[in-house]
C-alpha positions as CSV (number, residue, x, y, z in Angstrom):
1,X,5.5,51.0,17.6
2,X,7.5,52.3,20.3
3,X,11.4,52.0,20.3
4,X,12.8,50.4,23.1
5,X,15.5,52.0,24.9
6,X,17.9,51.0,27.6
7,X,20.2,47.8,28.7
8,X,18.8,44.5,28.3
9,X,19.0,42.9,32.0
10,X,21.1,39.4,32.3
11,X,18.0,37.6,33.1
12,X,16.4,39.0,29.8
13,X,19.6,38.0,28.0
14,X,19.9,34.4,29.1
15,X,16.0,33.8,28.0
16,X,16.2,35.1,24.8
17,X,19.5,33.2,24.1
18,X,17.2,30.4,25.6
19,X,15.0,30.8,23.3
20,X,16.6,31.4,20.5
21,X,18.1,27.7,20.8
22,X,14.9,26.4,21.4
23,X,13.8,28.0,17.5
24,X,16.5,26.3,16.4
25,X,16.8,23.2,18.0
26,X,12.8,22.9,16.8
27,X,13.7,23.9,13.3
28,X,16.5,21.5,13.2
29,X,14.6,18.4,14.7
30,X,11.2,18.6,12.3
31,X,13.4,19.6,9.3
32,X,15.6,17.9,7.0
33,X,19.0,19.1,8.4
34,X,18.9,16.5,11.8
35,X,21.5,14.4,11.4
36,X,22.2,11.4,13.8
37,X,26.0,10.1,14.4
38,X,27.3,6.8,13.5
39,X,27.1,5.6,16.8
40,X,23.1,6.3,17.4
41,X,22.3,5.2,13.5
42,X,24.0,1.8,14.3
43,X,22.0,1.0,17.6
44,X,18.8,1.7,15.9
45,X,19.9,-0.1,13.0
46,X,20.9,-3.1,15.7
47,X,17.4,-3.0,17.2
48,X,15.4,-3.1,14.1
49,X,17.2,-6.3,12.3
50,X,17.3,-8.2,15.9
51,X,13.8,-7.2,16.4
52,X,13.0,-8.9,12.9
53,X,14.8,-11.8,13.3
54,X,13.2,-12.7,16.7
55,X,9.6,-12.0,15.9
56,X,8.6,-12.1,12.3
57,X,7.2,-15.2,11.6
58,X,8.6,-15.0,7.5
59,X,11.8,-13.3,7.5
60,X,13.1,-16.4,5.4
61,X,9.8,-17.4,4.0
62,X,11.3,-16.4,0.4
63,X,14.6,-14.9,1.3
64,X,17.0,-17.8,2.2
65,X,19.0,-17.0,6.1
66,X,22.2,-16.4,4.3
67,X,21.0,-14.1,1.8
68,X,19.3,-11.8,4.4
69,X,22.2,-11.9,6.6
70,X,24.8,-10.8,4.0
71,X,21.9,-8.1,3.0
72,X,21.5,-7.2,6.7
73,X,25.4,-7.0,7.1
74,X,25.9,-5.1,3.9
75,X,23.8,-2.1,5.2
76,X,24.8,-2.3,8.2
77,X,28.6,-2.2,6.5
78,X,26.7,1.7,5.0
79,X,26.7,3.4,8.3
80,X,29.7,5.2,7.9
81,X,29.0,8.7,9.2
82,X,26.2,10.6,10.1
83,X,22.4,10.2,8.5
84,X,19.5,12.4,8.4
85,X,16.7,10.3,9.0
86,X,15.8,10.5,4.9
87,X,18.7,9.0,4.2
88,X,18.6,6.2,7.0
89,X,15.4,5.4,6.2
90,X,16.3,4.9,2.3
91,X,18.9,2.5,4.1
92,X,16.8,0.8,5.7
93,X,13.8,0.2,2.9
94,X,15.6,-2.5,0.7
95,X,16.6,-4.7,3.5
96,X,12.6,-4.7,4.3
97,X,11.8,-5.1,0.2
98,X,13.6,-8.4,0.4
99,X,11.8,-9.4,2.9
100,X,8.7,-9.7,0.1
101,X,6.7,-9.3,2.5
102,X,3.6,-6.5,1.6
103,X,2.9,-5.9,5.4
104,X,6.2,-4.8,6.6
105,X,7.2,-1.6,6.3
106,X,9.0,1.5,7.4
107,X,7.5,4.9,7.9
108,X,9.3,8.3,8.9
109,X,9.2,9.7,12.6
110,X,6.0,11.7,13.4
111,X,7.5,14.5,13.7
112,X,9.6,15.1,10.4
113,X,6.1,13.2,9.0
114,X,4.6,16.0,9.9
115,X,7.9,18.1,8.9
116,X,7.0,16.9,5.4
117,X,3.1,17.7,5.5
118,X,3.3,21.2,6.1
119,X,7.0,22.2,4.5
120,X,7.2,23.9,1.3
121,X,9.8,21.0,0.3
122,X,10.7,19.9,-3.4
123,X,8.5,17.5,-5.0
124,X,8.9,15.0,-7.6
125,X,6.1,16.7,-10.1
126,X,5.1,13.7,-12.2
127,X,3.5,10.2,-11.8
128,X,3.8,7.0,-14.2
129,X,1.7,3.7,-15.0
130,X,4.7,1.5,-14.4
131,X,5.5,-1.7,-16.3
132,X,8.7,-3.9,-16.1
133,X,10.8,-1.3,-18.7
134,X,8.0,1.5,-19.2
135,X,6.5,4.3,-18.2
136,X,3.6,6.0,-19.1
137,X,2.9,9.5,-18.0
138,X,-0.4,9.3,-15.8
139,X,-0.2,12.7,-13.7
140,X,1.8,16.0,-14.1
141,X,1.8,18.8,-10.9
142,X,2.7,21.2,-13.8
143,X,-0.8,21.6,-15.2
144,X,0.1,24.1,-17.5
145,X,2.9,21.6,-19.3
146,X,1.5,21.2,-23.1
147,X,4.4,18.6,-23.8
148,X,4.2,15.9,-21.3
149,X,0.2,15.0,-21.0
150,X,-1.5,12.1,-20.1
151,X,-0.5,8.8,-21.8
152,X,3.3,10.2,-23.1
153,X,5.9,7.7,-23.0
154,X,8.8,8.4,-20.7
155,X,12.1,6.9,-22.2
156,X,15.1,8.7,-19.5
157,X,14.7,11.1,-16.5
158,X,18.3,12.9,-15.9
159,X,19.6,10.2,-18.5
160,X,18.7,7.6,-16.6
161,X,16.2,5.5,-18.8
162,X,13.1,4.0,-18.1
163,X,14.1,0.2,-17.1
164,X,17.3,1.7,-15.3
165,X,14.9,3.3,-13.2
166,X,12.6,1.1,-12.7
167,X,14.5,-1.9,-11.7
168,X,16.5,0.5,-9.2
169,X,13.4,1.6,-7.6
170,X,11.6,-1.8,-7.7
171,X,13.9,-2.7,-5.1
172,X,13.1,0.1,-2.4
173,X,9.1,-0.9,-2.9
174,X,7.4,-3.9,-0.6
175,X,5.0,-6.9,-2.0
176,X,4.2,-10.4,-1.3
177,X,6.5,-13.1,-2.2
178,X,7.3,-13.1,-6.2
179,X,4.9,-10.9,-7.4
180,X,5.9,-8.3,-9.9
181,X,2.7,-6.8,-10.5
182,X,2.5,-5.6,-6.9
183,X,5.9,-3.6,-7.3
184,X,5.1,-2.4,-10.3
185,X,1.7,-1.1,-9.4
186,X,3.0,0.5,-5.9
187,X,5.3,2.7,-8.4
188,X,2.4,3.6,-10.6
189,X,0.4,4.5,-7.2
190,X,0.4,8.7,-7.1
191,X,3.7,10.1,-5.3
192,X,5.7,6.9,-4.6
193,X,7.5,6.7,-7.7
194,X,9.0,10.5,-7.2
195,X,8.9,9.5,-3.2
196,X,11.7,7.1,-4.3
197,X,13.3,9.1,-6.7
198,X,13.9,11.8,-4.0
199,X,15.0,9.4,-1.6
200,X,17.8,7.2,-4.1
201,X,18.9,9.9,-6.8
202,X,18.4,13.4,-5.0
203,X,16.0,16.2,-6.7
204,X,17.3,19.6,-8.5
205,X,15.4,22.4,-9.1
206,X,15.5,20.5,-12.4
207,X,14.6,17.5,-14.8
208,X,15.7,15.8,-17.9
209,X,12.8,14.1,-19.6
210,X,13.1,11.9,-22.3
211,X,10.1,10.9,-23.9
212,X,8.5,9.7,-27.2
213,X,6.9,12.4,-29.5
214,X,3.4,12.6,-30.9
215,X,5.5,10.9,-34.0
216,X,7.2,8.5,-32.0
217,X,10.4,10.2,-32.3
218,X,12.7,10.8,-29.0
219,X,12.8,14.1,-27.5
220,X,13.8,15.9,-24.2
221,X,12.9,18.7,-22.5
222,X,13.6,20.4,-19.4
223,X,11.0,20.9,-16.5
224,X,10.7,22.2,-13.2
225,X,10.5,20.0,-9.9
226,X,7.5,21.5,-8.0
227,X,7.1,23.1,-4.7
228,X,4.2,23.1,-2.4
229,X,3.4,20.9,0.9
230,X,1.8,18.1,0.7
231,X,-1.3,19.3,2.5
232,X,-1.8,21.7,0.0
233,X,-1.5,19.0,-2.7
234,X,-4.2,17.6,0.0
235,X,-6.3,21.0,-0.3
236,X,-6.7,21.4,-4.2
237,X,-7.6,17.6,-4.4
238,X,-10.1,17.7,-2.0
239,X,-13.6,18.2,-1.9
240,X,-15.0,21.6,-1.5
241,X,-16.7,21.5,1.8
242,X,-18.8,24.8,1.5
243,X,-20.6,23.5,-1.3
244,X,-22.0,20.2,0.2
245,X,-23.7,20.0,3.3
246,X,-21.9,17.4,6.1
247,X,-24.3,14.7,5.2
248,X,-23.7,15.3,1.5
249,X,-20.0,14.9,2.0
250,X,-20.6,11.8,4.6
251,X,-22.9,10.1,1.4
252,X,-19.7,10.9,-1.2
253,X,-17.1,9.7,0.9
254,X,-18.7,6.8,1.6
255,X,-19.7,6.0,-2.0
256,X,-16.3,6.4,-3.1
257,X,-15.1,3.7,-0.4
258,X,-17.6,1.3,-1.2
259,X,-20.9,1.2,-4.1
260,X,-23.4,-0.4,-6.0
261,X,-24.7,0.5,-9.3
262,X,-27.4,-2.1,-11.3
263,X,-27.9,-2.0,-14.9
264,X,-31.3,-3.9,-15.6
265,X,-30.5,-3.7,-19.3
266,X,-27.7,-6.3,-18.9
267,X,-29.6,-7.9,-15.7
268,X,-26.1,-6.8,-14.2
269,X,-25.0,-5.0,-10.9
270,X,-21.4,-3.4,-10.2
271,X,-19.7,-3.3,-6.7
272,X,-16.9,-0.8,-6.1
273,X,-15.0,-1.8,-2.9
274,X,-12.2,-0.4,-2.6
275,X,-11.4,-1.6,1.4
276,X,-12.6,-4.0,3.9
277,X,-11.6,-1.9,7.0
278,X,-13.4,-1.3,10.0
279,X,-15.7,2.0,10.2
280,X,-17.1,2.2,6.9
281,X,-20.5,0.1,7.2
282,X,-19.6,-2.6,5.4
283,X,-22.0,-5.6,7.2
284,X,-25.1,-3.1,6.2
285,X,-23.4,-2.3,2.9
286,X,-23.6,-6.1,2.5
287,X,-27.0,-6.4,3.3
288,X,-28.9,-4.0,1.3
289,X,-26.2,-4.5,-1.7
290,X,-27.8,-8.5,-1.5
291,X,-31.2,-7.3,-0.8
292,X,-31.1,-5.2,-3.7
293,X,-29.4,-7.6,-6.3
294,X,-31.6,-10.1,-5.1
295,X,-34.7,-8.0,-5.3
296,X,-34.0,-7.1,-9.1
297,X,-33.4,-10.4,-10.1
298,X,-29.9,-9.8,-11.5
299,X,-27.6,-12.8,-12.9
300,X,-24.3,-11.2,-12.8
301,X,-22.6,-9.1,-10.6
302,X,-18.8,-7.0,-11.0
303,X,-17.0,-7.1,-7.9
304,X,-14.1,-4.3,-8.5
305,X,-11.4,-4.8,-6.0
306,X,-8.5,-3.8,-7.8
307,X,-8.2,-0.7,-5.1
308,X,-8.5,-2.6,-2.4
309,X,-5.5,-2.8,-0.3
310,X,-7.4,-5.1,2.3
311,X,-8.2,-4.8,6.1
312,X,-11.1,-6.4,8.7
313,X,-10.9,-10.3,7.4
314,X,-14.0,-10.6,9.4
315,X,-15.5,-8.2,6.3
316,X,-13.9,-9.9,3.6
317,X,-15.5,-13.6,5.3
318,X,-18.4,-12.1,5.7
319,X,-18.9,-11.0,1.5
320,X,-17.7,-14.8,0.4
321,X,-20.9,-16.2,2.5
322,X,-22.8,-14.4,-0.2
323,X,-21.1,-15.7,-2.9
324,X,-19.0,-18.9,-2.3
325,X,-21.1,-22.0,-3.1
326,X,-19.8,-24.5,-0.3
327,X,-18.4,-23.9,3.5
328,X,-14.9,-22.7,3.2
329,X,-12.1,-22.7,5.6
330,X,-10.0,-19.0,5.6
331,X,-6.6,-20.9,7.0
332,X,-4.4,-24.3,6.6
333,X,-2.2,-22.6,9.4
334,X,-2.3,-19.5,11.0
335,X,0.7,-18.8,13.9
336,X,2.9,-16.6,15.5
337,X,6.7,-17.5,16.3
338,X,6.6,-14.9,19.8
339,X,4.1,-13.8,22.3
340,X,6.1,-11.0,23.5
341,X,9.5,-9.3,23.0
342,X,13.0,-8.7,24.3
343,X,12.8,-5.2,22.4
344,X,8.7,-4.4,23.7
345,X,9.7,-1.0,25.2
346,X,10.2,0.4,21.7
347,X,6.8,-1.2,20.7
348,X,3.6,0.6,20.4
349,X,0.8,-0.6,22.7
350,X,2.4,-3.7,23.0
351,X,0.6,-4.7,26.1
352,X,-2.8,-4.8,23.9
353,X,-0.9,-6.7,21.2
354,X,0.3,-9.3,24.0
355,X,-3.0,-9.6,25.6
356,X,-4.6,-10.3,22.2
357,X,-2.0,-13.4,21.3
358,X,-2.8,-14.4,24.5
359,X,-6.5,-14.7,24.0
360,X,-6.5,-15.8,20.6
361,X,-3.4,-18.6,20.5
362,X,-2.1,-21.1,22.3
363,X,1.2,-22.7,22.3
364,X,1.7,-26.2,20.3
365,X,4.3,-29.0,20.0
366,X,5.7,-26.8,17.3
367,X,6.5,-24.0,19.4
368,X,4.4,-22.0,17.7
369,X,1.6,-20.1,19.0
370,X,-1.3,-21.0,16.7
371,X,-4.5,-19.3,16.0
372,X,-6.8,-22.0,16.4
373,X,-10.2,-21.1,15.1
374,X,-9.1,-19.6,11.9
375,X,-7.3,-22.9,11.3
376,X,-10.4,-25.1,12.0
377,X,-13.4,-23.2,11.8
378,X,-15.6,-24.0,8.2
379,X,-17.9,-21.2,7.6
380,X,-21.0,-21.9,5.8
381,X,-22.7,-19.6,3.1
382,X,-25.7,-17.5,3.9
383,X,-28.9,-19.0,2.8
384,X,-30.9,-15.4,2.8
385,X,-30.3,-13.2,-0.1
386,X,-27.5,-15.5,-1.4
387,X,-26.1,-14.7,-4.8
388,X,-26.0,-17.8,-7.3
389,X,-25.5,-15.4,-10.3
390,X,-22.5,-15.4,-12.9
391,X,-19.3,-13.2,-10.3
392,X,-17.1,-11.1,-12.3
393,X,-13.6,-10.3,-9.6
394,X,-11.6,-7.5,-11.1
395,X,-8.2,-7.5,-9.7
396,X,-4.7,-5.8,-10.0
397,X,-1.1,-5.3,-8.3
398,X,-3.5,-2.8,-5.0
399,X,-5.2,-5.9,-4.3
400,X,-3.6,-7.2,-0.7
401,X,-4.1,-9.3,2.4
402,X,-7.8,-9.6,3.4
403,X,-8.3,-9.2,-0.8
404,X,-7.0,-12.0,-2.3
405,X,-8.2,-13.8,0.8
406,X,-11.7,-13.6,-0.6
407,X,-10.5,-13.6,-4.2
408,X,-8.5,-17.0,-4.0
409,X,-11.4,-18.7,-1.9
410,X,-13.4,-18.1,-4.7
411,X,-11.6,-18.9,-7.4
412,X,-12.0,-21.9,-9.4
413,X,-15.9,-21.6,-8.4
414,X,-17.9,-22.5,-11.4
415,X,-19.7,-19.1,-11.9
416,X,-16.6,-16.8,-10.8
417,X,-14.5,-15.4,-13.4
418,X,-11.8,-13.1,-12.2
419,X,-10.4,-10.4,-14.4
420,X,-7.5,-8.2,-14.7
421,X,-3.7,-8.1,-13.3
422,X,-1.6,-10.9,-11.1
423,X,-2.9,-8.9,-7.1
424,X,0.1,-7.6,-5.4
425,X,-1.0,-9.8,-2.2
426,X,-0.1,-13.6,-2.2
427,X,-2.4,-16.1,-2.7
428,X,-0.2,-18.4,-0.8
429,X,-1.4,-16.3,2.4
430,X,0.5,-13.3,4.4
431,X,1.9,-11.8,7.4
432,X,-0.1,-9.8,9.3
433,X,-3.4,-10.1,11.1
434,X,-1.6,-8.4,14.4
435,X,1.6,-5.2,13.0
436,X,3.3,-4.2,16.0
437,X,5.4,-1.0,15.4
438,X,8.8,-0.6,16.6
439,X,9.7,2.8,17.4
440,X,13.2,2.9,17.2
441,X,15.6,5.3,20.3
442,X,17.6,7.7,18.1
443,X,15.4,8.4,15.4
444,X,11.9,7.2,16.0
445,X,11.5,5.8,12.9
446,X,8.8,3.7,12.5
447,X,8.8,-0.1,11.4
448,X,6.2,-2.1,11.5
449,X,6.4,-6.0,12.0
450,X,3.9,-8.6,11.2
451,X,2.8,-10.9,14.4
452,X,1.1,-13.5,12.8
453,X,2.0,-16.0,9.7
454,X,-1.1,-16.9,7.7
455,X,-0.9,-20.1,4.9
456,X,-4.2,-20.3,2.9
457,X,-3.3,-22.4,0.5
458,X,0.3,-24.6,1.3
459,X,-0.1,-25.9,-1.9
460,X,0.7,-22.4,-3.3
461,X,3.6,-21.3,-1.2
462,X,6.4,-22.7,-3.2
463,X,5.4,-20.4,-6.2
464,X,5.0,-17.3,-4.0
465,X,2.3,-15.8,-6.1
466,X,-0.5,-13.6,-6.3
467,X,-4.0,-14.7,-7.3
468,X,-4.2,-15.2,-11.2
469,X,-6.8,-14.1,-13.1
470,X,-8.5,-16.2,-15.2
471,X,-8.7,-13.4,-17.9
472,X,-5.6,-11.4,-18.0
473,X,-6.5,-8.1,-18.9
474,X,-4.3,-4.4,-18.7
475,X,-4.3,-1.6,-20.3
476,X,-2.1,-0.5,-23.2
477,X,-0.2,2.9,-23.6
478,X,-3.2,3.9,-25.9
479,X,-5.4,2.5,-23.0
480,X,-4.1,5.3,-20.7
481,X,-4.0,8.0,-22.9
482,X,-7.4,7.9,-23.3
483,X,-8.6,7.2,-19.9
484,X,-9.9,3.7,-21.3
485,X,-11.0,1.4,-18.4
486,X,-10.2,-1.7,-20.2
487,X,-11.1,-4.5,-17.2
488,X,-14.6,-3.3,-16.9
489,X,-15.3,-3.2,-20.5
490,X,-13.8,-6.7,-20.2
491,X,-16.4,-7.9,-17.6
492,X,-19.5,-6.5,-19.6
493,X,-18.6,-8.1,-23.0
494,X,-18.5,-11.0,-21.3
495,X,-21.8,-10.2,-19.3
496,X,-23.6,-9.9,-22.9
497,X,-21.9,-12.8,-24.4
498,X,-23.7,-14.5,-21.4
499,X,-26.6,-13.1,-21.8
500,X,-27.2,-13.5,-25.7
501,X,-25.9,-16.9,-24.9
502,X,-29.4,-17.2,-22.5
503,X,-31.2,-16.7,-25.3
């Protein structure tokens, strides 16, 4: 390598300086270190509550006016000097939590989301089955940790203890209406528990944990936060693509979205269907799944939605006209408060979303904009390959929106049993069907608000519940420690108590 020699030329010296700033300046902006002033936090902050209270049709569907304005004007009161945009958006997520409202959120900027994909940054290293004062040790980064395994109790974490956490963190988490189940079982979902942690307490290079000993007896020990992006958390979890050929990996990506698995010994079949979005074959899914069933002559048939965080209701409709024994209606009222808005230069594609209202609602004495057909339309059940068997539902605290759609229009049926957990989604109804996203000016954060107000059943909106299963089932701490699935073992004793009572 040659040694260069000589005066650097003015020219030379103002790019470099140039582009030394530029380094920096991108360093600054995708990393955690960006800070925003007072000034610029408080307009955003001004934009996304006025933004909410114009055009979200259930800001006060279960949070009385005065209560979200003195929660509005409390963080508001917060912004006291500069935020990076961690620490603005840990501001802003328990003002959307009481909301209770599962389809509004708030998501980082793209670019420090992306800042967070790819940085070495400190991670929370483990993950918890979360009840109302416990957790249970699911998942631990530090492989090589022979003290906390699978299915240990956690008591403290930096002598905090377990409800103390839980019922701080509970509040940064969004679900329908009054639903505990769907709190808890967001917190148990992998990452968001130490996502939260982060965000509220701060990380060390260090962590207290108390737990409960082989015994039962208390003890603590001390482990290591872990350190590693997040797409190589993505890399080791993934599939290895040199061993499978692309249509092999196509056929096991798709089977773990959506499955079907008969047992002829119990004259039984079991669905896994963990989404009903768009783009994973779902109408032929339906069809050969119905063929198949109906083909084998099976009498009961497991439907396992407890993964299913929802999606295309057009998919979810189109499953209960193989099962639900009379026409059903999917809406008693379905409406949005605004067509357009006085903030739609920080929304995302909000033309398309403006042209679809249009198209779809019309304007009533109420001065809402209601979405007719949904609200009259009866669907009728399919005559061909129509399943008349004994229906086994499994739910749980991930079920949501187009998910407890199909699993309250079933319920009460005669020959549908549902099993498992409260479902984090309301059986009331939801907002959502159209989630513009607000982009806000300073820091680009992210918040998305629901267009539309859906009421399934008005009956049910005073309790603000999820669906209920007719046979509560969840597992216990000895459940988890032993990788017990305790719902499906649930549906198939009852599957052979029906079957030796055929008999």
């Amino acid at each position: 390598m040659k040694k260069l020699s000589g005066r650097i030329s003015a020219p030379a010296l103002i790019f470099l300086a140039l582009l030394a700033s530029s380094c920096s300046s991108s360093r600054q902006i995708s990393g955690e270190e960006k800070k925003y002033s007072p000034e610029q936090l408080r307009n955003d902050y001004r934009i996304f509550r006025n933004m909410l209270e114009e055009s979200h049709p259930s800001l006060y569907w279960f949070t009385p006016k005065d209560s979200m304005d003195h929660i509005f004007d409390r963080a508001y009161g917060r912004i006291a000097d500069s935020m990076n945009e961690r620490q603005f958006g840990t501001l802003l997520m328990p003002v959307v939590a009481a909301i209770r409202c599962g389809h509004t959120y708030v998501k980082y900027s793209k670019a420090f989301s992306h800042y967070l994909d790819t940085a070495a940054v400190k991670i929370f290293p483990l993950s918890f089955k979360v009840w109302k004062d416990t957790l249970v040790l699911t998942g631990n980064l530090n492989k090589y940790d022979s003290q906390l395994k699978r299915g240990t109790v956690i008591t403290a974490i930096n002598d905090r203890s377990a409800k103390q956490l839980i019922d701080t963190l509970s509040r940064y988490t969004t679900a329908d209406g009054y639903s505990g189940t769907g709190r808890y079982q967001s917190l148990s979902t992998m990452g968001t528990f130490g996502f939260h942690y982060k965000n509220v307490f701060g990380l060390t290079d260090s962590l207290k944990i108390g737990y409960l000993g082989p015994d039962g007896a208390p003890e603590e020990t001390l482990i290591a936060t872990f350190s590693a992006s997040r797409d190589s958390l993505k890399a080791k979890d993934s599939l290895d693509q040199k061993k499978y050929s692309t249509r092999q990996l196509r056929y096991l990506k798709s089977f773990s979205i959506r499955n079907l698995q008969a047992d002829t010994s119990l004259h039984s079949a079991y669905m896994t269907l963990n989404t009903f979005a768009r783009g994973n074959g779902l109408r032929r899914f339906f069809r050969s799944s119905f063929r198949s069933v109906n083909k084998l002559q099976l009498k009961h048939l497991v439907i396992d939605v407890r993964s299913n965080g929802g999606g295309d209701a057009g998919n979810s409709t189109l499953l209960l006209k193989y099962l639900s024994d009379r026409p059903f209606k999917i809406a008693d009222s379905l409406y949005a408060i605004k067509k357009t808005s006085a903030y739609r230069k920080y929304i995302s594609r909000q033309r398309l979303h403006w042209l679809v209202t249009s198209l779809v609602a019309r304007k009533k004495a109420d001065n809402h904009y209601h979405f007719g057909y949904f609200e009259r339309h009866y669907f009728k059940p399919r005559k061909k390959n129509h399943f008349d068997g004994n229906i086994y539902i499994l739910t749980g605290g991930n079920s949501y929106s187009a998910t407890t759609i199909f699993a309250q229009k079933l319920k009460g049926q005669s020959n549908v049993t549902i099993v498992g957990e409260e479902t984090g989604g309301g059986a009331y109804g939801n907002s959502a069907w159209i989630i513009p996203e607000l982009r806000l000016p300073a820091t680009h954060m992210r918040i998305g608000v629901p267009k539309f107000r859906m009421v399934m059943e008005k009956d049910l909106v005073g309790e603000g519940r999820g669906v209920m299963p007719d046979v509560f089932v969840a597992p216990t701490v000895d459940d988890i420690r032993k990788g017990i699935d305790v719902k499906a073992l649930k549906a198939k004793s009852l599957i052979i108590q029906a079957n030796n009572a055929d008999r």
